[in-house]
C-alpha positions as CSV (number, residue, x, y, z in Angstrom):
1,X,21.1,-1.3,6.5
2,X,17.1,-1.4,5.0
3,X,14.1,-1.4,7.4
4,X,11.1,-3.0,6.2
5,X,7.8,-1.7,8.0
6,X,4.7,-3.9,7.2
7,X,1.7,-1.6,6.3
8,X,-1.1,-4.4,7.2
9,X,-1.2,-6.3,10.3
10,X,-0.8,-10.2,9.0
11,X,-2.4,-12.8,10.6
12,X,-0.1,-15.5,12.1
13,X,2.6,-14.4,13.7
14,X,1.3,-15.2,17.7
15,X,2.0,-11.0,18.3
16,X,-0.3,-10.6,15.7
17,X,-3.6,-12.0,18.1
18,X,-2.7,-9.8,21.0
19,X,-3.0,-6.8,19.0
20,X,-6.2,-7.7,17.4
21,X,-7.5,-8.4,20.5
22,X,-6.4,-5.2,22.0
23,X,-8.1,-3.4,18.9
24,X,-11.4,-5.1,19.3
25,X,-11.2,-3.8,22.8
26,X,-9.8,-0.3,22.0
27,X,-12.7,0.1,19.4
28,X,-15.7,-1.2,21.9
29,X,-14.2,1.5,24.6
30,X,-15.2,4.2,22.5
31,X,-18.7,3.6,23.0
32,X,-18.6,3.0,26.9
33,X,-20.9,5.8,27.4
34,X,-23.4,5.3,24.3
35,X,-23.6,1.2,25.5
36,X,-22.2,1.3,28.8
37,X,-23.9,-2.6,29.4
38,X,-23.1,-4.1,26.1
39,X,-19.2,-2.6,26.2
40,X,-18.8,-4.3,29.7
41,X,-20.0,-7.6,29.0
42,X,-17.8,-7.4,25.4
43,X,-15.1,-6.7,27.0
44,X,-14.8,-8.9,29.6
45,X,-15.4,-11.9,26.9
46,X,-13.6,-11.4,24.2
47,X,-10.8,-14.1,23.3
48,X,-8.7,-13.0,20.5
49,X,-11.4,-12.7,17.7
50,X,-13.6,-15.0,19.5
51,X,-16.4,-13.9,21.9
52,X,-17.6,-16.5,24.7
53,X,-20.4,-16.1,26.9
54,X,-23.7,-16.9,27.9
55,X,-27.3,-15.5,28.9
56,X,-30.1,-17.1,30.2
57,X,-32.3,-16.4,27.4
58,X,-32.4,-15.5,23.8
59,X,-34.1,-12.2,24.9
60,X,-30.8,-11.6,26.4
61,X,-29.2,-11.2,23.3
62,X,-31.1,-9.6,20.6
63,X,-30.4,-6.0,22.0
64,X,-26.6,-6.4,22.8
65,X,-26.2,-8.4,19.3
66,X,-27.7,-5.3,17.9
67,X,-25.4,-2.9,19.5
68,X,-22.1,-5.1,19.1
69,X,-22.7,-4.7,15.1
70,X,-23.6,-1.1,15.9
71,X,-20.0,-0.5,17.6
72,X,-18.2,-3.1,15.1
73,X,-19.3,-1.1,12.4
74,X,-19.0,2.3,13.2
75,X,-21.9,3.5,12.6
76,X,-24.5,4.8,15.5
């Protein structure tokens, strides 16, 4: 019997969603106490690879877009 492990996650299979969504959120936890505000609203509204929300003003934004790409990337 032969056991074929994939090496990448592909993108399709419906298991496939729930672990990128749970990867997004595993990543944005890890910076709970440098962003404590933009990691609680992120994780609250993230669909998937889709985030849904919305603020009363673009002022609202600019700062946690800032840190989101901050976390995203990796580099603080």
């Amino acid at each position: 019997m032969a056991v074929y492990q994939f090496c990448r996650l592909i993108l399709g299979p419906k298991p496939s969603l729930v672990l990128l969504a749970a990867c997004i959120k595993h990543h944005i936890m890890k910076y709970s106490e440098q962003y404590p505000k933009t990691v609680e609203f992120r994780k609250e509204k993230i669909y998937v690879d889709d985030y849904i929300c919305s603020v009363d003003s673009g002022e609202e934004t600019r700062s946690p877009y800032h840190e989101a790409k901050l976390i995203l990337s990796d580099h603080p």
